[in-house]
C-alpha positions in Angstrom: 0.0 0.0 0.0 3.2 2.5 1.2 4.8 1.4 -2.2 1.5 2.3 -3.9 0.8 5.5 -2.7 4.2 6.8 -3.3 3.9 5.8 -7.3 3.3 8.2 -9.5 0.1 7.6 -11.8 0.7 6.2 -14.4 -0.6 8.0 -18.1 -1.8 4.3 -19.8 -4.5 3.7 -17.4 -6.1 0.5 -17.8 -5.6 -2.8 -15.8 -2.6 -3.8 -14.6 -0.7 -7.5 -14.2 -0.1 -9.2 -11.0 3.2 -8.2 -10.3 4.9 -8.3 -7.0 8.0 -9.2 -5.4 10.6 -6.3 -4.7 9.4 -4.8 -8.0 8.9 -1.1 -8.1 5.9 -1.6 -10.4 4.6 -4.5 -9.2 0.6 -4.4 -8.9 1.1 -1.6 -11.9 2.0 -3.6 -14.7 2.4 -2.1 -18.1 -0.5 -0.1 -17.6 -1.8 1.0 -13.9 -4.9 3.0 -12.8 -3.7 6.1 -13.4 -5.4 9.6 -14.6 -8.5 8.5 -15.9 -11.2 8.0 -19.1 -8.7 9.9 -21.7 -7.6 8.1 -24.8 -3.5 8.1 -24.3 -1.2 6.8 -27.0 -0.3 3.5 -26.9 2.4 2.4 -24.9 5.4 0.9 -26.6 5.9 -1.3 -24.2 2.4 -3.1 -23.2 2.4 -7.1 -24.0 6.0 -7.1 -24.1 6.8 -5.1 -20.7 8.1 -7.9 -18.3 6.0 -5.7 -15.5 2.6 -5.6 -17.0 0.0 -6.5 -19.6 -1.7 -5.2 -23.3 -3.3 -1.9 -23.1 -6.9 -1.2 -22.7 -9.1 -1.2 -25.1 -9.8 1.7 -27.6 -5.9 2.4 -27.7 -3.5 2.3 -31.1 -1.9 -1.2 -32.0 1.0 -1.6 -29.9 3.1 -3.1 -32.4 5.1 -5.6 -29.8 1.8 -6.7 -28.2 0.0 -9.6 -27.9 0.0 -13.4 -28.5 3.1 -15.5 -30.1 5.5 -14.6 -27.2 7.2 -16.9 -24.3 5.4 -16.8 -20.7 5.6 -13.2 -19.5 6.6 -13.5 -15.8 5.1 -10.8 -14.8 1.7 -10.4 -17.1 -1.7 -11.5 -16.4 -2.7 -13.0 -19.4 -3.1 -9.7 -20.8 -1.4 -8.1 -24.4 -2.9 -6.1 -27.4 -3.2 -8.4 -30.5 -6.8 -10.2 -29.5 -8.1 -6.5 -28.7 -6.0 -5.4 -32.2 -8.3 -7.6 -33.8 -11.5 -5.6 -33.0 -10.3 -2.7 -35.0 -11.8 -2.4 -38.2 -8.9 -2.4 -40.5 -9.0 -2.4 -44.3 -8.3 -5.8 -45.6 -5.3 -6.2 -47.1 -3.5 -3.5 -45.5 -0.8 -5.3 -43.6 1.4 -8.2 -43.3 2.4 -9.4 -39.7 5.1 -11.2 -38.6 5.2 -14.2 -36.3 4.9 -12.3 -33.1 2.4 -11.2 -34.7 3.2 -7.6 -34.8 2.1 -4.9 -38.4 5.2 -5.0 -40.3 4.3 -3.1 -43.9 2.0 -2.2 -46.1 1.7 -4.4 -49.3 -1.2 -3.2 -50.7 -1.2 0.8 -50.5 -2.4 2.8 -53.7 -0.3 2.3 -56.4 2.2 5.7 -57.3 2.2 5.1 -61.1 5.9 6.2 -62.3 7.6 7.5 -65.2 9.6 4.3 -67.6 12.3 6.7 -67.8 12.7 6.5 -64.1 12.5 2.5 -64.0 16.1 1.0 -63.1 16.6 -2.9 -61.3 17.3 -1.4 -57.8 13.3 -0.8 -57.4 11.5 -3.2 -56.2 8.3 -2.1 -56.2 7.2 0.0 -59.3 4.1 0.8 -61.7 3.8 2.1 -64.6 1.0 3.4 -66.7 1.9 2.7 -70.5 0.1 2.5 -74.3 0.8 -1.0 -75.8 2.5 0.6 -79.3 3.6 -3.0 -80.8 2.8 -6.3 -80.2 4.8 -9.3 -82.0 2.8 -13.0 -82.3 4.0 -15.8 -79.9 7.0 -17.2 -81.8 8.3 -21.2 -81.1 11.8 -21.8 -80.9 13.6 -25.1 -80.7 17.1 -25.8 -80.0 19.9 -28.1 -78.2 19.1 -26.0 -75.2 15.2 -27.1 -75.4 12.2 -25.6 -76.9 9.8 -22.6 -75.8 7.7 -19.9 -76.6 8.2 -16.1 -75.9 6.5 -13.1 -77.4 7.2 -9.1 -77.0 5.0 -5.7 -76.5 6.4 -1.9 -76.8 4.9 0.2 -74.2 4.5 3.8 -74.2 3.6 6.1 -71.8 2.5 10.0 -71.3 6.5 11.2 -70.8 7.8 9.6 -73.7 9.4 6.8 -71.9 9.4 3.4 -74.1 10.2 -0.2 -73.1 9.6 -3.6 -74.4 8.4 -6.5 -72.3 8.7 -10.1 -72.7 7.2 -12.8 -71.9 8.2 -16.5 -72.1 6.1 -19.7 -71.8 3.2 -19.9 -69.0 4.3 -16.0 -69.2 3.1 -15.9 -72.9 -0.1 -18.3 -72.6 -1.4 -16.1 -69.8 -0.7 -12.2 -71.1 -0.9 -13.3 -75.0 -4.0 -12.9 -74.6 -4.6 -10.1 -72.5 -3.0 -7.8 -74.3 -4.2 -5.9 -77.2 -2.7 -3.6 -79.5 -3.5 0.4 -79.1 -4.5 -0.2 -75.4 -3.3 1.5 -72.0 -2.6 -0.8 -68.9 -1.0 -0.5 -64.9 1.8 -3.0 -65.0 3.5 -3.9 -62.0 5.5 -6.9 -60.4 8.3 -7.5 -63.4 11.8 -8.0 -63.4 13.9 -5.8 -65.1 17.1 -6.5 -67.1 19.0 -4.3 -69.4 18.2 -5.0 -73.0 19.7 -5.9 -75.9 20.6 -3.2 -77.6 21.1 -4.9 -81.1 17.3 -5.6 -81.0 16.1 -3.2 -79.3 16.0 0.2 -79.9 13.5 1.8 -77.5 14.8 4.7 -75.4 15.1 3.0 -72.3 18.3 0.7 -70.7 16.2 -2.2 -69.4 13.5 -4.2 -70.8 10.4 -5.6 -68.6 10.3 -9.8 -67.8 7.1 -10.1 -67.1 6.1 -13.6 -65.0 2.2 -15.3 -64.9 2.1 -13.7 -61.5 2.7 -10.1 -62.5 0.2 -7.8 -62.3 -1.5 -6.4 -65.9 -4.8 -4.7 -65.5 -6.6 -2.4 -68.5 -6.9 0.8 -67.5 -8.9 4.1 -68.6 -7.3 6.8 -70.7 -6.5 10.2 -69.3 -7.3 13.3 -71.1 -5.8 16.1 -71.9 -1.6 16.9 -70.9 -1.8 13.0 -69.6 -3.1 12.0 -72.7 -0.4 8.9 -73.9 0.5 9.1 -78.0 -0.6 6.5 -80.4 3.3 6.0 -81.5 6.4 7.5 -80.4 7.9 8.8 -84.1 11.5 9.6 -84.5 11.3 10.2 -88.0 14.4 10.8 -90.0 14.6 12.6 -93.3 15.3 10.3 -96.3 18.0 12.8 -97.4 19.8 11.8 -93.9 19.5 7.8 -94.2 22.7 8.0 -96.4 25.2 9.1 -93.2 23.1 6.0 -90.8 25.5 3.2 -90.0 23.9 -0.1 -92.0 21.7 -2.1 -90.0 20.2 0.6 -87.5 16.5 1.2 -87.5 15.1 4.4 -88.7 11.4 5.9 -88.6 10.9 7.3 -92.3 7.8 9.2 -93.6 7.0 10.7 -97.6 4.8 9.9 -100.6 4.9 6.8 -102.5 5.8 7.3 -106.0 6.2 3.7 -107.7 5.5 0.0 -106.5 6.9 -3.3 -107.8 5.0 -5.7 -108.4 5.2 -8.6 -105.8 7.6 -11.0 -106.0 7.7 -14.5 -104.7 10.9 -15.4 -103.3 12.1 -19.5 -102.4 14.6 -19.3 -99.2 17.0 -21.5 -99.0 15.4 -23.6 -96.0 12.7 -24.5 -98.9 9.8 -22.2 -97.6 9.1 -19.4 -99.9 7.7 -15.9 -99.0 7.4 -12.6 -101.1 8.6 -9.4 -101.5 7.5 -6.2 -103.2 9.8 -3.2 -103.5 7.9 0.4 -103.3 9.9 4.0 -103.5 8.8 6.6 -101.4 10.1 10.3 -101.4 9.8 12.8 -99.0 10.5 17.0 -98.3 13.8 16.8 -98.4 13.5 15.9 -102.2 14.9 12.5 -101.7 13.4 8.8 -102.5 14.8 5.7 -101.2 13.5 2.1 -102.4 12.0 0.3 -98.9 11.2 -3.6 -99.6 8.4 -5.2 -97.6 8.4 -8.6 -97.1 5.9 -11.5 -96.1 2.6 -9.9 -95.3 3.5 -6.3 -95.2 4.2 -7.1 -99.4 0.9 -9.0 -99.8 -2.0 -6.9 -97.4 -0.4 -3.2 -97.2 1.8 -3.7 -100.3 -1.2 -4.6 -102.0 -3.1 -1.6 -100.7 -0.7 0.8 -101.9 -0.6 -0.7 -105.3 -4.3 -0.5 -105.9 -4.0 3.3 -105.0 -0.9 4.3 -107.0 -2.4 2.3 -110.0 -5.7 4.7 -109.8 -3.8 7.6 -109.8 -3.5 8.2 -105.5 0.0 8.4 -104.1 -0.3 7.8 -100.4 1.6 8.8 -97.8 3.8 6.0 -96.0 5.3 6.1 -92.7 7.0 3.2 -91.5 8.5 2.4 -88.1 11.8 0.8 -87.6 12.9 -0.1 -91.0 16.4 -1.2 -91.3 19.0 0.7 -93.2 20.5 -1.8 -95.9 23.0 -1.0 -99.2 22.4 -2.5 -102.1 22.4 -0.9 -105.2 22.9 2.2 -102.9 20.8 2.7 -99.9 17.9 1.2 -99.4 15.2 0.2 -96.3 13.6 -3.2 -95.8 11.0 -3.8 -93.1 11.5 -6.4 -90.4 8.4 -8.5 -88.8 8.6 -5.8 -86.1 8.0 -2.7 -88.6 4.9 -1.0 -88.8 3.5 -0.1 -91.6 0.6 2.9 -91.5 -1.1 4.2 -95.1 -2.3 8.0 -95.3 -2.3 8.1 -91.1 -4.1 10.6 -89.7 -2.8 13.5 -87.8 -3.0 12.4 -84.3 -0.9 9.2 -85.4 1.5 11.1 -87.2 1.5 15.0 -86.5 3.2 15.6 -90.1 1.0 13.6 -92.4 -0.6 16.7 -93.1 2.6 18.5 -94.1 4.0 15.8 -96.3 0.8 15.9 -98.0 0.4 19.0 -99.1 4.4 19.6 -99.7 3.4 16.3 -102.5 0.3 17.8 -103.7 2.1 21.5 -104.4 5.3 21.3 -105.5 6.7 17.6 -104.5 5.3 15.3 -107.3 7.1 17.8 -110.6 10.3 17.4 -108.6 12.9 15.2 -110.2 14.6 14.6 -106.6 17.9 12.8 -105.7 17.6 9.0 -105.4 19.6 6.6 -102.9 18.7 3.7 -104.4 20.1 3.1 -108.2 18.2 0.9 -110.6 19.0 -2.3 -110.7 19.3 -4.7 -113.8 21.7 -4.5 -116.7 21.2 -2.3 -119.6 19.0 0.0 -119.7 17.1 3.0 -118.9 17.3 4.9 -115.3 20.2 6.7 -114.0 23.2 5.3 -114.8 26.5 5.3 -112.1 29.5 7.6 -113.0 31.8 6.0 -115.3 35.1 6.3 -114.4 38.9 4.6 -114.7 40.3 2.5 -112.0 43.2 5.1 -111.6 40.8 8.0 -110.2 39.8 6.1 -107.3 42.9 6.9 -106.0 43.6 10.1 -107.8 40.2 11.9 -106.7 40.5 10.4 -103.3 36.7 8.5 -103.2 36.3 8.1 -99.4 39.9 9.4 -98.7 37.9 12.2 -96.3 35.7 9.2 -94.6 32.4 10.9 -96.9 31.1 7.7 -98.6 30.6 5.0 -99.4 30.8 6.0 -103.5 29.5 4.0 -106.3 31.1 4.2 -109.4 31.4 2.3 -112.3 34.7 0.9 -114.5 35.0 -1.2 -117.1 38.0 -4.1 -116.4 39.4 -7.1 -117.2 40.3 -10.1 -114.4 43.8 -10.2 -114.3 44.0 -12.4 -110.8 41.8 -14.4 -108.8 43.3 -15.1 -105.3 42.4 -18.4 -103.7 44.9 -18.3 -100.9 42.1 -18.8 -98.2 39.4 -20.4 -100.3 36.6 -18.7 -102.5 33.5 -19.6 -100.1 33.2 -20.0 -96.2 29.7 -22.1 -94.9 27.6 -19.5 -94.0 24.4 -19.8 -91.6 21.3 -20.6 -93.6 18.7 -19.1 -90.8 15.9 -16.9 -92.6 16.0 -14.1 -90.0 13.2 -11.2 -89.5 12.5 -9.7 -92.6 12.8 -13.0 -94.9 16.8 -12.3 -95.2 20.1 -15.0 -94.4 21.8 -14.9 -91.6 24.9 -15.9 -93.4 26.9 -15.9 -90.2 30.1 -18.2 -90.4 29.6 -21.4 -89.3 31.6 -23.2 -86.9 32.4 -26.7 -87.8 31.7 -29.4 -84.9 33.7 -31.9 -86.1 30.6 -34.4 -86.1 29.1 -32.9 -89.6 27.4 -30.4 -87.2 27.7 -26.7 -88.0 27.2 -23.8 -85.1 26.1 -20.4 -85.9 27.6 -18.4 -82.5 24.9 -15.5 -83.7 21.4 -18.1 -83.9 22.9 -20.1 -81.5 21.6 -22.9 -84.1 22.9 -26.4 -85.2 22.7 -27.3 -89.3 24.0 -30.2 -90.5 24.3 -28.4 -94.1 26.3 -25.0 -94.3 24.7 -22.5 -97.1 28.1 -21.7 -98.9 28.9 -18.3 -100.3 31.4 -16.7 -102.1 33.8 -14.3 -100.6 37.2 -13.6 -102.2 39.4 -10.6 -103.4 40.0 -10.1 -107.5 42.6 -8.4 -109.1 41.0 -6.1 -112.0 43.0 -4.2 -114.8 42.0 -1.6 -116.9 43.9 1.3 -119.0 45.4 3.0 -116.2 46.0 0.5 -113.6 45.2 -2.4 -111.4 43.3 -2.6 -108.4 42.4 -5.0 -105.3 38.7 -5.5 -105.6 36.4 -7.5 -102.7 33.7 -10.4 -104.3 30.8 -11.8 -102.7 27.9 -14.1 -103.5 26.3 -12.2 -106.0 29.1 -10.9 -108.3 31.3 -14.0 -107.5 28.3 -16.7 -109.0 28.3 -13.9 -112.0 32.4 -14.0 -112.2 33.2 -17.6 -111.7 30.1 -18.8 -113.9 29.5 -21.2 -111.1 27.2 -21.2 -107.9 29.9 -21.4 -104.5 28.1 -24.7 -103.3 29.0 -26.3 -107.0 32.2 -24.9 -106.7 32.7 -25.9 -103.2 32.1 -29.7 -104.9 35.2 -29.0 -107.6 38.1 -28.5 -104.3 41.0 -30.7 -105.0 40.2 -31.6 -108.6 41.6 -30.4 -112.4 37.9 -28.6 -112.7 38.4 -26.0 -109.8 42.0 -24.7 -111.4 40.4 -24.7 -115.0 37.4 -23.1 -113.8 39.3 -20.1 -112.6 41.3 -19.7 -115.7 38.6 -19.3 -117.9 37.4 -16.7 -115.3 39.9 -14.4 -116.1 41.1 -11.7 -119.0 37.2 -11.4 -119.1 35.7 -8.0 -119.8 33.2 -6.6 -117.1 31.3 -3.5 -116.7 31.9 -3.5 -112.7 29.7 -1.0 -110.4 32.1 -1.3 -107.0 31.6 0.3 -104.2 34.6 2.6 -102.3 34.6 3.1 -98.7 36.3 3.5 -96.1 37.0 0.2 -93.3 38.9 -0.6 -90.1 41.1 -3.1 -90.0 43.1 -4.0 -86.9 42.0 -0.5 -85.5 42.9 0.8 -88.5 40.9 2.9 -91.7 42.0 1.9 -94.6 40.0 2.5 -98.2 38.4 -1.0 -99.5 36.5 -1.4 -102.8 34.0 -4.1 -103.4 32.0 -5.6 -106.4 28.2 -4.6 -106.2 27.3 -6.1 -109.7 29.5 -7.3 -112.7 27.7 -7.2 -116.2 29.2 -8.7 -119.9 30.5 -6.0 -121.6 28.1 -5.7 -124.8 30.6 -4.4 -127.2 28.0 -2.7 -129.7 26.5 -0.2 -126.8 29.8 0.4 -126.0 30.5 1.3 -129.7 27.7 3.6 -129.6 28.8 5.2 -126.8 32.1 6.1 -128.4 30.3 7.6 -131.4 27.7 9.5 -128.9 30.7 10.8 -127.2 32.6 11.9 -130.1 29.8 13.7 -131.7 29.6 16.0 -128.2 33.0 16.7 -127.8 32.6 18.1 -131.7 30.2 20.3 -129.7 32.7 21.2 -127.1 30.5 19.5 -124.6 31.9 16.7 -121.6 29.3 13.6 -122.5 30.6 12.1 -119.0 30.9 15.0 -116.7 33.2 14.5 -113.9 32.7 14.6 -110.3 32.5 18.2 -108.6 35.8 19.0 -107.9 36.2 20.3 -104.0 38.2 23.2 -103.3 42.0 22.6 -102.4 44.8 24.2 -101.6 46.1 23.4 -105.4 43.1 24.7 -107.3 43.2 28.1 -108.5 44.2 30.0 -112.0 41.8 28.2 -114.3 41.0 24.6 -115.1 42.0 22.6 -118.0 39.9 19.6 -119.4 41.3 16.4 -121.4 39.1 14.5 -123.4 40.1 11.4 -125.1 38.3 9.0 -126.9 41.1 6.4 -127.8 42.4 8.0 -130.6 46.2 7.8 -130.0 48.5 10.0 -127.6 50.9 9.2 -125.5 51.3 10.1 -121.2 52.9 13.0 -120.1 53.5 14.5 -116.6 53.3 17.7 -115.3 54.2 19.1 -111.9 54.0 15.6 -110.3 50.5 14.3 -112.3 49.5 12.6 -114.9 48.5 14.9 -117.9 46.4 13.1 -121.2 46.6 15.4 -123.6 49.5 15.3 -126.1 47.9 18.3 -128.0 48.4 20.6 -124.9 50.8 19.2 -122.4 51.4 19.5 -118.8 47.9 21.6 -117.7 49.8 23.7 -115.0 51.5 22.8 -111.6 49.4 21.8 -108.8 46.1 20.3 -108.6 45.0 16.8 -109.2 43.6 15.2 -112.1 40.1 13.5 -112.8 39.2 11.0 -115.3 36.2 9.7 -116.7 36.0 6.4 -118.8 32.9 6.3 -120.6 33.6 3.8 -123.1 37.3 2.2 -122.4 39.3 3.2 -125.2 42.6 1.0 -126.6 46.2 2.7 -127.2 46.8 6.1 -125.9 44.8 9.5 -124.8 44.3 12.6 -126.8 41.8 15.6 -126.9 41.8 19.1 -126.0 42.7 21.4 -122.9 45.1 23.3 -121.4 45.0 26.4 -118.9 46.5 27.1 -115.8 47.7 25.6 -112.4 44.4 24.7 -112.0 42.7 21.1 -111.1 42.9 19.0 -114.6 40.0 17.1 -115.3 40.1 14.4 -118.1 37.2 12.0 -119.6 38.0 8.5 -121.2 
């Protein structure tokens, strides 16, 4: 009673434990009958204070409280978490451990977050996006087993992009789900940087997304919120020439012809089509872009019907990969997306393009970036020139490139050092092309493609192998692939493969040689060994039909007679050399002989050296035999001279 009365009171009220002994708070407990009927804050130490028991009721959870601990000594029975049970909670909105105590919240309102922000570290995230692309569940097999996997692009109001994947169960549950055009909350993936050499969305990471994540369709926000139907990055057609090969590019402009489709056989034995379609936008340039599978049969097919009555749509295309052949060129993958005429709030500058076509665009003859292809006739024809001025007008010297010229040569050397073909990976990738990867040989007749991460028991083989070509001026190292070499060696590389080791395969390259060829190369610049170095290849190699080249001797005689250049050269850029006038050489064949002046070759016996300084450019229209002769003259200017 003594000890009682000299106790202060104690704030918790409520009922205390039994207590007792020489403890101070014995008869108190926890909580003792202390200042009366006022709701107090709970006391952090009821239910696990050895002196006393669980608060009284109406109090806050005491989060060490209650049931799931050892004997307390000194309680009565008492503790929080039966009484903790009488509040009305919201379901859902904790987790409690084993002493049974609140320890988070797993279920509070979800903070939807930017992609951009989205790195691994999170744990918790959720993002609000537009599905922008969806691919079809694709099947793969291989030594490592078989599955199923398919992909979605999301988009959301800040710009941000990401892919996500799913594999398997993954697939069969969210294939379905999803829909094109739609917005969603996604939460509960994994994220993982992406692959960057199939991927070219603007974030780091791409989403794995499990059966268990959480995908719900969600209403669209108005206004500022409002997500776009596509995230365009479009680039101009005149700017597709300075891409590296193999990027993806966004491209928009008017479609000015269509092909006519094409069915192509692939080399695994299935066959697919093709249809090549030009399109040309502001900048006043076209560029040939070559859908494939159904993009060539349903929107191919659309645009045909409308060019052929007279319409020329408008074509934007996302992700198309840059290619060279023939010059540049686009070719859609299975990912591209393909919209006709679009309206304005898919693409903001459908309407521009338009009316730039409709005004001024459709009587402009425009630059092209992809040549015509096929041999003889009609179209704009490559530069003609010698084999001496790739050197002597420095083609890719600067890193500007590549060029495509055209020379006509003889074979003087084929070089077999290191074989003519390699086995090459005969995968059909996206877009209906090869892989032609190098394959690895097992040892066991298996072949290993390190970029399919396939087996094959048959290698495609292709031709790859360096020429030595001659003309008039000089001789120069020339690269061969499959499509020249086949033309060159009059044999396919798998047939010649077959000849190794015999009396056919050394014949067969001697009557390759001394051969005339009208040769449109290809001069860029390459690294080798961390080193540029200038490297010319063969893009096409045609007979040489001697009576259009007779022709063009007489066509080009009868304009000099005129004073005019029938092959004009290419623009000379300013140097350091130029200046005082500029003297021009043209020659035809008709006899001559070489004569230098101020360190360069000069053609023109009639005039002689042109001046010091300067270098000299040549154009070969027709290849001539014996010397050089013509007119010109002038100052130490540049010399210019046309074969």
């Amino acid at each position: 009673q003594q000890q009682q009365q000299q106790q202060p009171p104690n704030p918790y009220g409520g009922g205390g434990g039994g207590g007792g002994g020489e403890n101070p708070y014995g008869g108190y407990g926890g909580y003792n009958n202390g200042p009366p009927q006022q709701q107090q804050p709970a006391n952090p130490y009821g239910g696990m204070n050895p002196y006393g028991g669980g608060p009284p009721p109406n109090q806050p959870p005491n989060p060490y409280g209650g049931g799931g601990m050892p004997p307390n000594p000194y309680d009565n029975g008492g503790g929080m978490y039966q009484q903790q049970q009488q509040k009305s909670e919201p379901a859902g909105r904790y987790t409690y451990n084993r002493q049974g105590g609140p320890t988070a919240r797993n279920e509070a309102p979800a903070r939807v977050m930017p992609i951009r922000s989205l790195n691994p570290f999170q744990n918790r995230w959720t993002i609000k996006a537009r599905v922008t692309k969806k691919q079809e569940v694709r099947r793969w097999s291989n030594a490592r087993g078989e599955g199923k996997v398919f992909s979605f692009d999301l988009l959301d109001a800040d710009g941000g992009e990401i892919r996500a994947t799913c594999f398997n169960d993954a697939a069969d549950r969210w294939d379905p789900v999803i829909e094109m055009g739609k917005v969603y909350i996604i939460s509960k993936g994994t994220l993982k940087p992406k692959r960057k050499q199939f991927n070219n969305l603007n974030s780091d990471y791409e989403i794995g997304l499990e059966a268990t994540a959480l995908v719900e369709e969600c209403a669209e926000d108005g206004g500022s919120n409002s997500i776009a139907q596509v995230n365009w990055r479009i680039t101009a057609i005149a700017d597709v020439q300075n891409r590296e090969l193999g990027t993806l590019v966004d491209v928009a402009g008017v479609v000015e012809t269509v092909d006519p489709l094409v069915p192509i056989m692939l080399k695994n034995g299935t066959e697919t089509t093709k249809r090549s379609i030009t399109i040309k936008d502001p900048s006043s340039y076209s560029i040939e872009v070559t859908l494939w599978g159904k993009q060539a049969t349903d929107a191919g097919t659309q645009i045909e019907q409308m060019v052929t009555a007279g319409n020329h749509p408008v074509l934007a295309v996302k992700d198309v990969k840059v290619g060279e052949f023939s010059g540049r060129n686009l070719s859609t993958l299975q990912s591209s997306q393909l919209f006709v005429d679009p309206l304005p709030d898919v693409l903001p500058q459908a309407l521009d393009i338009r009316q730039w076509y409709d005004v001024s665009g459709k009587n402009e003859t425009g630059t092209a970036l992809t040549m015509p292809r096929g041999g003889g006739g009609g179209g704009r024809s490559t530069r003609r020139i010698s084999l001496a001025q790739i050197d002597d007008e420095g083609l890719a010297d600067d890193g500007n490139g590549p060029h495509y010229v055209e020379s006509r040569v003889r074979i003087h050397g084929i070089s077999d050092d290191r074989g003519l073909m390699y086995p090459g990976c005969p995968t059909i990738t996206e877009g209906g092309k090869q892989c032609n990867k190098k394959l690895t040989d097992e040892g066991n007749g298996q072949w290993r493609c390190e970029r399919c991460m396939q087996v094959h028991e048959c290698p495609s083989w292709r031709y790859l192998f360096n020429l030595k070509v001659l003309d008039h001026t000089t001789t120069h190292h020339v690269s061969t692939f499959t499509e020249a070499g086949e033309t060159l060696i009059g044999l396919k590389a798998e047939e010649m493969n077959n000849l190794k080791d015999t009396d056919a395969w050394e014949v067969t390259l001697k009557n390759a040689q001394m051969k005339m060829w009208n040769m449109k190369l290809k001069v860029f610049q390459d690294s080798w060994n961390g080193e540029m170095r200038k490297k010319t290849t063969v893009v096409e190699a045609r007979p040489v039909d001697f009576a259009v080249a007779s022709r063009e001797l007489i066509d080009g005689i009868a304009k000099l007679k005129e004073d005019k250049n029938p092959f004009p050269p290419m623009e000379p850029k300013p140097d350091a050399a130029s200046g005082g006038g500029m003297g021009m050489g043209m020659g035809m064949g008709m006899g001559g002989h070489q004569q230098h002046a101020a360190g360069r070759r000069s053609y023109d016996p009639a005039m002689g050296g042109d001046g010091g300084g300067g270098k000299r450019q040549n154009v070969m229209p027709g290849g001539g035999y014996g010397g050089y002769g013509g007119f010109g003259g002038g100052g130490g200017g540049t010399s210019s001279s046309s074969f």
